[in-house]
CHARMM-style PDB file with segment names, atoms N, HN, CA, C and O in Angstrom:
ATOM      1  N   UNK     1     -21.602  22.475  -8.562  1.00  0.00      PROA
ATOM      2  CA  UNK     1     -20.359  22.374  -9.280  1.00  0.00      PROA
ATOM      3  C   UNK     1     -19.221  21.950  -8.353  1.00  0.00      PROA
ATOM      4  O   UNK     1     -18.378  21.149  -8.758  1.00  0.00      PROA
ATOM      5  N   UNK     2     -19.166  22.525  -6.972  1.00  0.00      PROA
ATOM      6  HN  UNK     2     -19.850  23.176  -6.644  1.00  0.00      PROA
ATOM      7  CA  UNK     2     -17.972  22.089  -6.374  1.00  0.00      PROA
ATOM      8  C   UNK     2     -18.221  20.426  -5.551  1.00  0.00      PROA
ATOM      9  O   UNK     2     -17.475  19.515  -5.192  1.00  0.00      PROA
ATOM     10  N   UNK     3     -19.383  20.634  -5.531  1.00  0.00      PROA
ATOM     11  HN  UNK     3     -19.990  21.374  -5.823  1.00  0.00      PROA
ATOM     12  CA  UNK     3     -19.297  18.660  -5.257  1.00  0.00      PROA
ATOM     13  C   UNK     3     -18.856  18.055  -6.410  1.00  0.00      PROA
ATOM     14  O   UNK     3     -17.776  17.498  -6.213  1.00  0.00      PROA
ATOM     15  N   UNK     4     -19.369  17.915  -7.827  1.00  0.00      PROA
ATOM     16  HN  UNK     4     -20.246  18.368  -7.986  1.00  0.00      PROA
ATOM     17  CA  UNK     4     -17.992  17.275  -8.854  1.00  0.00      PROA
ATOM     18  C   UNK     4     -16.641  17.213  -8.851  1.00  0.00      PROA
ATOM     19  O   UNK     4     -16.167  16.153  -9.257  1.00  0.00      PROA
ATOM     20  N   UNK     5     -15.871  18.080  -8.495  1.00  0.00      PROA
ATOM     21  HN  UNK     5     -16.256  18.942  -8.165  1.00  0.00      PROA
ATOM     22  CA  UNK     5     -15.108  18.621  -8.253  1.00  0.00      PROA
ATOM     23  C   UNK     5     -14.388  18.064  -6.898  1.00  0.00      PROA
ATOM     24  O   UNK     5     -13.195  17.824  -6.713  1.00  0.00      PROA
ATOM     25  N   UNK     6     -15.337  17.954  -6.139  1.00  0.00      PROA
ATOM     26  HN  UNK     6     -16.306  18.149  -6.290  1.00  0.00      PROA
ATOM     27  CA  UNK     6     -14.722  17.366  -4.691  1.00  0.00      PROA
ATOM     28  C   UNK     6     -15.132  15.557  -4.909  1.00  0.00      PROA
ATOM     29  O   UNK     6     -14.407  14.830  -4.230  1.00  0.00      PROA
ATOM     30  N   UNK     7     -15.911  15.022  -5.541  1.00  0.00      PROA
ATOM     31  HN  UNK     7     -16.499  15.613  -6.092  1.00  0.00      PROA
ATOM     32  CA  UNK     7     -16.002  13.676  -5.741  1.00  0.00      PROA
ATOM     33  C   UNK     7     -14.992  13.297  -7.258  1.00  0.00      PROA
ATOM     34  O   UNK     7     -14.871  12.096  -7.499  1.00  0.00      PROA
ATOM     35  N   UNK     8     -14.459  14.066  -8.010  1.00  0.00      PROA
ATOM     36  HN  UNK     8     -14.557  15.042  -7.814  1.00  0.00      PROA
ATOM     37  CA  UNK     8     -13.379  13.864  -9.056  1.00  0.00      PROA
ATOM     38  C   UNK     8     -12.213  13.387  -8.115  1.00  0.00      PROA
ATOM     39  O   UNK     8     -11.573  12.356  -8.320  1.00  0.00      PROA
ATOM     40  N   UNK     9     -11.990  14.303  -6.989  1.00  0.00      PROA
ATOM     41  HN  UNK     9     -12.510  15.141  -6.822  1.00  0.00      PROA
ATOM     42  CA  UNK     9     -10.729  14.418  -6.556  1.00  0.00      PROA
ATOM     43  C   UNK     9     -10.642  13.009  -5.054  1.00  0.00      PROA
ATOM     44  O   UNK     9      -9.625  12.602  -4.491  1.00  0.00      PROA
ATOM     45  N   UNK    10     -11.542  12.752  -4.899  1.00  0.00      PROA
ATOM     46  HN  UNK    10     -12.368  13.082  -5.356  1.00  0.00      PROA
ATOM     47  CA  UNK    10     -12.006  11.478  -3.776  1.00  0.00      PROA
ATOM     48  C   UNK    10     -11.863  10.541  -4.829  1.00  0.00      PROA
ATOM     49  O   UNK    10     -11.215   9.547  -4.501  1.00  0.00      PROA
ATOM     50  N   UNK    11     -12.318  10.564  -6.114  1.00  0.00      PROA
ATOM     51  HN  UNK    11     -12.844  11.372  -6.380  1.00  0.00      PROA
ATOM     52  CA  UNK    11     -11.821   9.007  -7.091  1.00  0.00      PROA
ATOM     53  C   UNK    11     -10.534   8.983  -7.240  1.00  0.00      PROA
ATOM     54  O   UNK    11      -9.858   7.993  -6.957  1.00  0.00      PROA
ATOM     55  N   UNK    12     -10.169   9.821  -7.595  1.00  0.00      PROA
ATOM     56  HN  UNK    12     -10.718  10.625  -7.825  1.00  0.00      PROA
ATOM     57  CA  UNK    12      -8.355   9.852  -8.021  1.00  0.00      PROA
ATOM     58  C   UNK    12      -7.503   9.596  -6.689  1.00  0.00      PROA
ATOM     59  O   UNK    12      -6.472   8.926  -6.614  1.00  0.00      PROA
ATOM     60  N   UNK    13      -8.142  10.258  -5.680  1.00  0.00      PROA
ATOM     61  HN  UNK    13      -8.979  10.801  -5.741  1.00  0.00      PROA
ATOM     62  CA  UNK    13      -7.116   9.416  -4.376  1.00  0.00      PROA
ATOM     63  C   UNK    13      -7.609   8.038  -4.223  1.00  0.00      PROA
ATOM     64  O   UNK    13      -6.652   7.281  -4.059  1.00  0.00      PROA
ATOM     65  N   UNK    14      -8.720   7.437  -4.214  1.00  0.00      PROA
ATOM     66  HN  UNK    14      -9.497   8.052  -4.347  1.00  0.00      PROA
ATOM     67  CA  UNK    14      -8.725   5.766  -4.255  1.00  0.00      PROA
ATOM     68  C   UNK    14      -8.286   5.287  -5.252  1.00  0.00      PROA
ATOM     69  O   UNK    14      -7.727   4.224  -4.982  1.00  0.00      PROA
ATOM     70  N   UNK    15      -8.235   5.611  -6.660  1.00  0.00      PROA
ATOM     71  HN  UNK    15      -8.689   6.474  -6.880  1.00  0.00      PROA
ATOM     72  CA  UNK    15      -7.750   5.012  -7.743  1.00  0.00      PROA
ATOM     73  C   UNK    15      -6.322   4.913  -7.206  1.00  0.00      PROA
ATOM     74  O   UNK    15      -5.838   3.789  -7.073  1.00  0.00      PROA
ATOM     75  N   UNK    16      -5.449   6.240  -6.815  1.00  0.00      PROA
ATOM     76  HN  UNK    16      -5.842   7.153  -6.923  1.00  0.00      PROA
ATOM     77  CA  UNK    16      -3.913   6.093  -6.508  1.00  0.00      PROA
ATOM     78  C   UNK    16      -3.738   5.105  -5.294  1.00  0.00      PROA
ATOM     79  O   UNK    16      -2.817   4.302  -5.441  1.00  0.00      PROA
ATOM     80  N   UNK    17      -4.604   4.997  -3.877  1.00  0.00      PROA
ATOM     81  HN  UNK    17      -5.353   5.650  -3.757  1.00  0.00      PROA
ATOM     82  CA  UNK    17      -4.475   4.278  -3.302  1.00  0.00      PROA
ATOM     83  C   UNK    17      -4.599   2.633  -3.662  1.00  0.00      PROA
ATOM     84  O   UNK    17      -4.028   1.772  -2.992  1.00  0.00      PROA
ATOM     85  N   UNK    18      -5.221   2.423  -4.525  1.00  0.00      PROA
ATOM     86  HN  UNK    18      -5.684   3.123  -5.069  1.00  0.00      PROA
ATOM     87  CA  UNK    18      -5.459   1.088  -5.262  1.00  0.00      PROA
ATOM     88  C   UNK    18      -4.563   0.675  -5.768  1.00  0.00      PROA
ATOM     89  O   UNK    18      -4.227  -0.504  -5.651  1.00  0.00      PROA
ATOM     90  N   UNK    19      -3.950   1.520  -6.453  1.00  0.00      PROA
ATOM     91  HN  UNK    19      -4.223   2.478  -6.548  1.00  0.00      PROA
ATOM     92  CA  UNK    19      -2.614   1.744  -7.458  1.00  0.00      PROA
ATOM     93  C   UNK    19      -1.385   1.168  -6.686  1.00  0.00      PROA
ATOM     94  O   UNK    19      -0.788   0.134  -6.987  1.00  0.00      PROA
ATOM     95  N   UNK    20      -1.140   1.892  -5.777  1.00  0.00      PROA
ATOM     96  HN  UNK    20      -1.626   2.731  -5.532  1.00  0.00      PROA
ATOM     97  CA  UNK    20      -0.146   2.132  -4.502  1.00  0.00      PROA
ATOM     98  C   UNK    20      -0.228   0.174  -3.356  1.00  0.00      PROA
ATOM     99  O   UNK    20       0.683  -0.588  -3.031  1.00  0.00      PROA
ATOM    100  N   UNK    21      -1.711   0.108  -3.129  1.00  0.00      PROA
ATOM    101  HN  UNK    21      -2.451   0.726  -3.394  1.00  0.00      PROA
ATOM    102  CA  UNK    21      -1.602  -1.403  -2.668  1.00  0.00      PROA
ATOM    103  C   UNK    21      -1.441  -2.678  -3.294  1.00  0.00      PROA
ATOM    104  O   UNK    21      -1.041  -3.683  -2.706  1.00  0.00      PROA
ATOM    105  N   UNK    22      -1.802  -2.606  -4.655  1.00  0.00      PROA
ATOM    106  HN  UNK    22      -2.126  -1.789  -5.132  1.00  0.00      PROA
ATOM    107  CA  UNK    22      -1.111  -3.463  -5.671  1.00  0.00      PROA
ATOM    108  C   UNK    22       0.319  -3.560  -5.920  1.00  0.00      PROA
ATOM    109  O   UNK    22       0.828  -4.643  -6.206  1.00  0.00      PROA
ATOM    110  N   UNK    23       1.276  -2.038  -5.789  1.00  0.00      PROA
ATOM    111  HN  UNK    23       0.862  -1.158  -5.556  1.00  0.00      PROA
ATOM    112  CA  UNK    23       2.181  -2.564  -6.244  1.00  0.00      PROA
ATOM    113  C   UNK    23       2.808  -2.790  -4.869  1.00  0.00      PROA
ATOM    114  O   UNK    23       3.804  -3.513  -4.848  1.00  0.00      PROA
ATOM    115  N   UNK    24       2.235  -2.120  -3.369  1.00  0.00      PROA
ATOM    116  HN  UNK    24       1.426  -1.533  -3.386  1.00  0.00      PROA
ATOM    117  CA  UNK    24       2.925  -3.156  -2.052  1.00  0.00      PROA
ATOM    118  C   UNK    24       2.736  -4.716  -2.361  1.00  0.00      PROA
ATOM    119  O   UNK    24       3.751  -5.404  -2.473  1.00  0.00      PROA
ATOM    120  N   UNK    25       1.412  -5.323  -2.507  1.00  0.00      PROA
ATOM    121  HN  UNK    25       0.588  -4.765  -2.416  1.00  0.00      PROA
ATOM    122  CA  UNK    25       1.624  -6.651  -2.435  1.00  0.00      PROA
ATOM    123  C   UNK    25       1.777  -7.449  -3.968  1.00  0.00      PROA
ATOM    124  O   UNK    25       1.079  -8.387  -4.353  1.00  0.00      PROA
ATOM    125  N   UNK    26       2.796  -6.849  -4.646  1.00  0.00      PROA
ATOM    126  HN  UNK    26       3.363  -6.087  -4.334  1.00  0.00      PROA
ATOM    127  CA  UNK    26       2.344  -7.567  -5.909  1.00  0.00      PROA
ATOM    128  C   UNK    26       3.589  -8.651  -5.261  1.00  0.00      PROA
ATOM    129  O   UNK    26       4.418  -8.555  -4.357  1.00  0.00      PROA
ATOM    130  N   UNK    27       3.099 -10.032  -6.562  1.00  0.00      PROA
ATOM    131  HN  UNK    27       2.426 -10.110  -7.297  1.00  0.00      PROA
ATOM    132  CA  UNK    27       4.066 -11.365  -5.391  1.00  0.00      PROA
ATOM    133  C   UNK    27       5.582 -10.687  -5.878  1.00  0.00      PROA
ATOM    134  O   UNK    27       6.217 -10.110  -4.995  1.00  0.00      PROA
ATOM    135  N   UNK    28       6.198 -10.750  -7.335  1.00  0.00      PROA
ATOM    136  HN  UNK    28       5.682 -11.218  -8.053  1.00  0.00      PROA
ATOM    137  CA  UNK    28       7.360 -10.409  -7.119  1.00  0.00      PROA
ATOM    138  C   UNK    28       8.020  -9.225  -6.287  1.00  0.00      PROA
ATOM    139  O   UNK    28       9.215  -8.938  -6.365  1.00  0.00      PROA
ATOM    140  N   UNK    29       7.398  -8.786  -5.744  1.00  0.00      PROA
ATOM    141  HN  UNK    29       6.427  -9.019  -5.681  1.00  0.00      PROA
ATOM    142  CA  UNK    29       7.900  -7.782  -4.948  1.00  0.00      PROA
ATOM    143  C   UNK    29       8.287  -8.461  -3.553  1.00  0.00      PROA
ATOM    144  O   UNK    29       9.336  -8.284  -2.934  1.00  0.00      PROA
ATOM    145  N   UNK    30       7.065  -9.387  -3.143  1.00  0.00      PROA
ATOM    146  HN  UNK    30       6.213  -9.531  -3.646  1.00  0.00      PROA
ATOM    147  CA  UNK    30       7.050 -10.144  -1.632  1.00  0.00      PROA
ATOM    148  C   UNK    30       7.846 -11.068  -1.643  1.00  0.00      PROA
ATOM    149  O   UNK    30       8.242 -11.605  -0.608  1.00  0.00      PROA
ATOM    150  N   UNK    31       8.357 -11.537  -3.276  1.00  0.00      PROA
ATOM    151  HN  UNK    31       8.036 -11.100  -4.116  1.00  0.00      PROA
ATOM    152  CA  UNK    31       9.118 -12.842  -3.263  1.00  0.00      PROA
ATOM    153  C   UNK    31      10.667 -11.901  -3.208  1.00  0.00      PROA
ATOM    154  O   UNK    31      11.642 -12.579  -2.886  1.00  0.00      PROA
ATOM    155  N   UNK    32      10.850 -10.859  -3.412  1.00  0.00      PROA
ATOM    156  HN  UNK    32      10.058 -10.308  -3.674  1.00  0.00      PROA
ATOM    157  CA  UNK    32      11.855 -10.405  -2.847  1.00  0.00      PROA
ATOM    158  C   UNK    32      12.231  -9.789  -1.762  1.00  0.00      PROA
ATOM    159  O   UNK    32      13.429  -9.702  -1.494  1.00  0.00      PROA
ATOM    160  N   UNK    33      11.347  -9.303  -1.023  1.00  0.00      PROA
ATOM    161  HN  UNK    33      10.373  -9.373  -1.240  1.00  0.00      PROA
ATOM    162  CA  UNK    33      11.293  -9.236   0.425  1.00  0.00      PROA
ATOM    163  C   UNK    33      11.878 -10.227   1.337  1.00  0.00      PROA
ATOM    164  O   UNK    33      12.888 -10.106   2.030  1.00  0.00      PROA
ATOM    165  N   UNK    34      10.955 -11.387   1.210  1.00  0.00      PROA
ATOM    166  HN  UNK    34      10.134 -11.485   0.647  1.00  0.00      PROA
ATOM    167  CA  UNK    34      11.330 -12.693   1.192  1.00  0.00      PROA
ATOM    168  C   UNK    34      12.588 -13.445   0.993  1.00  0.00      PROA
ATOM    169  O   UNK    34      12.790 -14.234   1.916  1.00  0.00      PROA
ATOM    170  N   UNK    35      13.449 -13.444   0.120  1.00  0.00      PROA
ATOM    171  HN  UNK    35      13.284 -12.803  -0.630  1.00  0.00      PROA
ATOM    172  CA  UNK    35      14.725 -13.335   0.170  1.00  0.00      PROA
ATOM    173  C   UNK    35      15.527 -13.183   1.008  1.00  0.00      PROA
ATOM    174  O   UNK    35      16.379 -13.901   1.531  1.00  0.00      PROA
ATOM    175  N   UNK    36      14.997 -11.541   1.183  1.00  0.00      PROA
ATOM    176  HN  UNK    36      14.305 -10.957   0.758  1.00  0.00      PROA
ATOM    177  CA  UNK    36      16.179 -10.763   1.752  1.00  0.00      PROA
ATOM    178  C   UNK    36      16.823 -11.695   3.010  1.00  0.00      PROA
ATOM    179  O   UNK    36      16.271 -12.415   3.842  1.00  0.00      PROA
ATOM    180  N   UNK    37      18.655 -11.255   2.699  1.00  0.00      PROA
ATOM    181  HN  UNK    37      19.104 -10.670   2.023  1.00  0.00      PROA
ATOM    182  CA  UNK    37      19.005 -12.119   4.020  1.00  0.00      PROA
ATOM    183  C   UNK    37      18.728 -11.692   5.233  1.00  0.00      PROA
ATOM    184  O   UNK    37      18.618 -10.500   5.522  1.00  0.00      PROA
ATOM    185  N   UNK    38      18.568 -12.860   6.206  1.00  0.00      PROA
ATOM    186  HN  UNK    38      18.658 -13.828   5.971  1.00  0.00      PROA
ATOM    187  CA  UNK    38      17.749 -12.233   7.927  1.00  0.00      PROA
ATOM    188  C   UNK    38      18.880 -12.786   8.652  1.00  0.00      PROA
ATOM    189  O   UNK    38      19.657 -13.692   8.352  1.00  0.00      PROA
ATOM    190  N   UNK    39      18.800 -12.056   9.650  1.00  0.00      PROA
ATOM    191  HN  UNK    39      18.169 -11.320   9.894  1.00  0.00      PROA
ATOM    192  CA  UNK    39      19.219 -12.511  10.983  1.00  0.00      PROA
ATOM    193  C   UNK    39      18.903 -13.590  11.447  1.00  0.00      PROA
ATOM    194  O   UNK    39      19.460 -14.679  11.307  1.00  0.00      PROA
ATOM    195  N   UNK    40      17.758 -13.247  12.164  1.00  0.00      PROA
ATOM    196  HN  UNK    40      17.306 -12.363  12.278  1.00  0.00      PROA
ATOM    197  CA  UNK    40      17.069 -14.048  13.741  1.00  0.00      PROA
ATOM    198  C   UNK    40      15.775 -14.151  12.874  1.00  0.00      PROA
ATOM    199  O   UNK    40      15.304 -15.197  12.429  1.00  0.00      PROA
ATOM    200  N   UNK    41      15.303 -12.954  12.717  1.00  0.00      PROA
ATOM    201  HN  UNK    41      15.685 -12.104  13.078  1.00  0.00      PROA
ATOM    202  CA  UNK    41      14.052 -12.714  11.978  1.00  0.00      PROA
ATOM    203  C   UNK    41      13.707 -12.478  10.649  1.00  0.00      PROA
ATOM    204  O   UNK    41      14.297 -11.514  10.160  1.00  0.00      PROA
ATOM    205  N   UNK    42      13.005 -13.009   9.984  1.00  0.00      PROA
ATOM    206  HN  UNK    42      12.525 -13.792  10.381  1.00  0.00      PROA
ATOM    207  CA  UNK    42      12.879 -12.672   8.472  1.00  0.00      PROA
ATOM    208  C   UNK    42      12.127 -11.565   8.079  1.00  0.00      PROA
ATOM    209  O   UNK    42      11.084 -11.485   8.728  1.00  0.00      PROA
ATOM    210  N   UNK    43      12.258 -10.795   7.358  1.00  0.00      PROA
ATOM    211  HN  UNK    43      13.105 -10.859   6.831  1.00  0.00      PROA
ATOM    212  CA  UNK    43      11.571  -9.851   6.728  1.00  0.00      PROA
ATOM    213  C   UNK    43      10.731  -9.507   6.257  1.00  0.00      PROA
ATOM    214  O   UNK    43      10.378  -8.333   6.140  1.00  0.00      PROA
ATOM    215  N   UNK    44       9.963 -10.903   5.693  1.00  0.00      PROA
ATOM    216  HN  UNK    44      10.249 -11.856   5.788  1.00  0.00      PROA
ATOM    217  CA  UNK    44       8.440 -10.433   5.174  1.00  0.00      PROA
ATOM    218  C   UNK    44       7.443 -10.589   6.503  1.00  0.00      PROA
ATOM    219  O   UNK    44       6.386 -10.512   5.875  1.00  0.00      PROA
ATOM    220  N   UNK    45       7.071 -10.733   7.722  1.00  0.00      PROA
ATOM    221  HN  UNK    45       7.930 -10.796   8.232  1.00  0.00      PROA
ATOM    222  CA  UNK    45       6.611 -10.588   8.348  1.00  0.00      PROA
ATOM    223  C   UNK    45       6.715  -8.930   8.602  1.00  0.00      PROA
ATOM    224  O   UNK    45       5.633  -8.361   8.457  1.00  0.00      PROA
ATOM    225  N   UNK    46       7.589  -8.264   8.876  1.00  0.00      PROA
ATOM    226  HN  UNK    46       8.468  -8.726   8.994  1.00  0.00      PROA
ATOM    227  CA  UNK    46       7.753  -6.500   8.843  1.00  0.00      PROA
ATOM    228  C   UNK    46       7.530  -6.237   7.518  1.00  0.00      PROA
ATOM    229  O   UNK    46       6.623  -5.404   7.526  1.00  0.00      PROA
ATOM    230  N   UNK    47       7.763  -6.413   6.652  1.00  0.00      PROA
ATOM    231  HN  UNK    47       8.500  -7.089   6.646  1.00  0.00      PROA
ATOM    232  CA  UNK    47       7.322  -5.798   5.414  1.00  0.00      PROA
ATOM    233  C   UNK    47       5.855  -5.453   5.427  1.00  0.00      PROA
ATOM    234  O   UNK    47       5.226  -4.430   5.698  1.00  0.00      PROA
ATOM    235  N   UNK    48       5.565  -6.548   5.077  1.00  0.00      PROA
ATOM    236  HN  UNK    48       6.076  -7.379   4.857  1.00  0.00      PROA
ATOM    237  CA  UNK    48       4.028  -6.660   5.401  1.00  0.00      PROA
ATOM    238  C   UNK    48       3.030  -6.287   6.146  1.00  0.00      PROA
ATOM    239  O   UNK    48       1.853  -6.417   5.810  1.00  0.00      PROA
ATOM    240  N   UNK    49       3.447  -5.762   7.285  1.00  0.00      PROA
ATOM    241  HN  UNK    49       4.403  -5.657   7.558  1.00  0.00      PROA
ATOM    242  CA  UNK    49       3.094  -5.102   8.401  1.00  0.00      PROA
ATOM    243  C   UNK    49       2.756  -3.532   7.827  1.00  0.00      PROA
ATOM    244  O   UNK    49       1.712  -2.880   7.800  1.00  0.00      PROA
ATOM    245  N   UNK    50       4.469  -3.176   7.278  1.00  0.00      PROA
ATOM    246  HN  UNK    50       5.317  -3.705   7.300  1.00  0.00      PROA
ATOM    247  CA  UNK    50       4.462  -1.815   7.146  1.00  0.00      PROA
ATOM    248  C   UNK    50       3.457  -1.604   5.769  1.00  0.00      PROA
ATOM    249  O   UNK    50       2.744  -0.674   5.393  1.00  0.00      PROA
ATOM    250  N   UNK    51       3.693  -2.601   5.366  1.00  0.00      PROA
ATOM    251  HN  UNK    51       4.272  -3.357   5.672  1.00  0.00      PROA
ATOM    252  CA  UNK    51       2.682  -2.092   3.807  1.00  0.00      PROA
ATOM    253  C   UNK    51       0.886  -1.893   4.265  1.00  0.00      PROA
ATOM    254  O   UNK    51       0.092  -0.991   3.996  1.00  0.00      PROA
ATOM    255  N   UNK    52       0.791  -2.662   4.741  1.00  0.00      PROA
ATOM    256  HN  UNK    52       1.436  -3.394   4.960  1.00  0.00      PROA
ATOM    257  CA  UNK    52      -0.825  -2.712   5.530  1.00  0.00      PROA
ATOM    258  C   UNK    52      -0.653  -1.495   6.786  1.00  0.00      PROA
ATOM    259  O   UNK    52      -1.693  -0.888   7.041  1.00  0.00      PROA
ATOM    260  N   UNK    53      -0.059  -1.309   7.166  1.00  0.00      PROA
ATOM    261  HN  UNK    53       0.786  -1.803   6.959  1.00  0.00      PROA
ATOM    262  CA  UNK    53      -0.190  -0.099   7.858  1.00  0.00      PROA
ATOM    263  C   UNK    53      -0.122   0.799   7.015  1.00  0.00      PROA
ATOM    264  O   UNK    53      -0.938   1.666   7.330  1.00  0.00      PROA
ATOM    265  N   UNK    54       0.597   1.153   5.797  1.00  0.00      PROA
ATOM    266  HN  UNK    54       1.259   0.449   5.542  1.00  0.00      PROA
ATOM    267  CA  UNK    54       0.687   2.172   5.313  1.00  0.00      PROA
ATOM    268  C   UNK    54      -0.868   2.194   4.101  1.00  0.00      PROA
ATOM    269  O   UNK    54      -1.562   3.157   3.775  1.00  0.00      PROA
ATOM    270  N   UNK    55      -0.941   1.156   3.808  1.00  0.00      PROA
ATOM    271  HN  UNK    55      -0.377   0.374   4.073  1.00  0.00      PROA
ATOM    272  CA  UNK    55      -2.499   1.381   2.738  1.00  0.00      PROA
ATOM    273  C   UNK    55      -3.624   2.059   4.009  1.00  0.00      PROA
ATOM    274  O   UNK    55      -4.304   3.065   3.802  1.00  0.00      PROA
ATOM    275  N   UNK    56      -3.638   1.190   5.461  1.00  0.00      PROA
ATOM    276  HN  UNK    56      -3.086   0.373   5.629  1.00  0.00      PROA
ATOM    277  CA  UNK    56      -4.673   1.860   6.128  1.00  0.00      PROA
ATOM    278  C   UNK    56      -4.549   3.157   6.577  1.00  0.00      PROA
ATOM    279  O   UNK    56      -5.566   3.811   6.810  1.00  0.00      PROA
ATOM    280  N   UNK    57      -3.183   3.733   6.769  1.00  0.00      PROA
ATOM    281  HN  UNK    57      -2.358   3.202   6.580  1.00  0.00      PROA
ATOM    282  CA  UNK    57      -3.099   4.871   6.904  1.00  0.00      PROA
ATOM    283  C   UNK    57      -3.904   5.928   6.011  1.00  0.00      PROA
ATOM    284  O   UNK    57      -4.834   6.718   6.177  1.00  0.00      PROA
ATOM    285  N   UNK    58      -3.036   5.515   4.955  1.00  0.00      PROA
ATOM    286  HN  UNK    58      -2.281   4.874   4.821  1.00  0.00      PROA
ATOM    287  CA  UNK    58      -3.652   6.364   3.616  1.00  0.00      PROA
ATOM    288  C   UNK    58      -5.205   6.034   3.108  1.00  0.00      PROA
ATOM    289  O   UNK    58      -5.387   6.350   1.932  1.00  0.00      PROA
ATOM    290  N   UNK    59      -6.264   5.502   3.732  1.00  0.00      PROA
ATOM    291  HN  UNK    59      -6.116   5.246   4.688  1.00  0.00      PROA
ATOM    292  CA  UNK    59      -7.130   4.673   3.403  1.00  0.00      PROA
ATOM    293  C   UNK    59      -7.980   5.872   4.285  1.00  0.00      PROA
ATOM    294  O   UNK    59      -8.738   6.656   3.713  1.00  0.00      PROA
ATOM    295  N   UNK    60      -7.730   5.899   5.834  1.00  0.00      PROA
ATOM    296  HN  UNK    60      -7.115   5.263   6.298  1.00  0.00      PROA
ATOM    297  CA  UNK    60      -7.907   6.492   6.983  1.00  0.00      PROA
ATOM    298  C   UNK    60      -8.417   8.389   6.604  1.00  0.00      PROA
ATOM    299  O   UNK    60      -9.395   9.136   6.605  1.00  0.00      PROA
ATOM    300  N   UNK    61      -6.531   8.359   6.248  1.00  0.00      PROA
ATOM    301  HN  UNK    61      -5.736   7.752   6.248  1.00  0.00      PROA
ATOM    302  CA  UNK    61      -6.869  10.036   5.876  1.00  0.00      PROA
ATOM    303  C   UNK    61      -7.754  10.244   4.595  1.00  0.00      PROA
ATOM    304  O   UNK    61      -8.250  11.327   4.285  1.00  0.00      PROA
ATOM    305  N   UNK    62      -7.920   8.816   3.733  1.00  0.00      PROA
ATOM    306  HN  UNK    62      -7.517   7.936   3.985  1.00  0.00      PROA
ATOM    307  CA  UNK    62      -9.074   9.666   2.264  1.00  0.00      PROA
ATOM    308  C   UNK    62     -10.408   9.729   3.026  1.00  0.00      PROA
ATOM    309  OT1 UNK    62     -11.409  10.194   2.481  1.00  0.00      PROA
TER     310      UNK     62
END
């Protein structure tokens, strides 16, 4: 019984992580990143970074 229970709760964190990396790279989101006004450097290069660091993070600890 508690392995159901522990594999219920391992789907629902990949389902949310799935959830969570779609809406980092969905395009209108990147096409506003993208935008944003820059300096020297533009922004979707760091964006992008942080979003992929943050799915593998959370990828890591499931």
């Amino acid at each position: 019984m508690k392995n159901s229970g522990t594999k219920s709760r391992q789907t629902e964190r990949l389902m949310a992580l799935v959830v969570v990396a779609l809406l980092l790279f969905c395009p209108p989101l990147i096409i506003v990143v993208d935008r944003l006004p820059s300096f020297n450097v533009g922004w979707l290069p760091l964006y992008l970074f942080c979003a992929w660091d943050t799915v593998r993070i959370a990828d890591y600890a499931y």
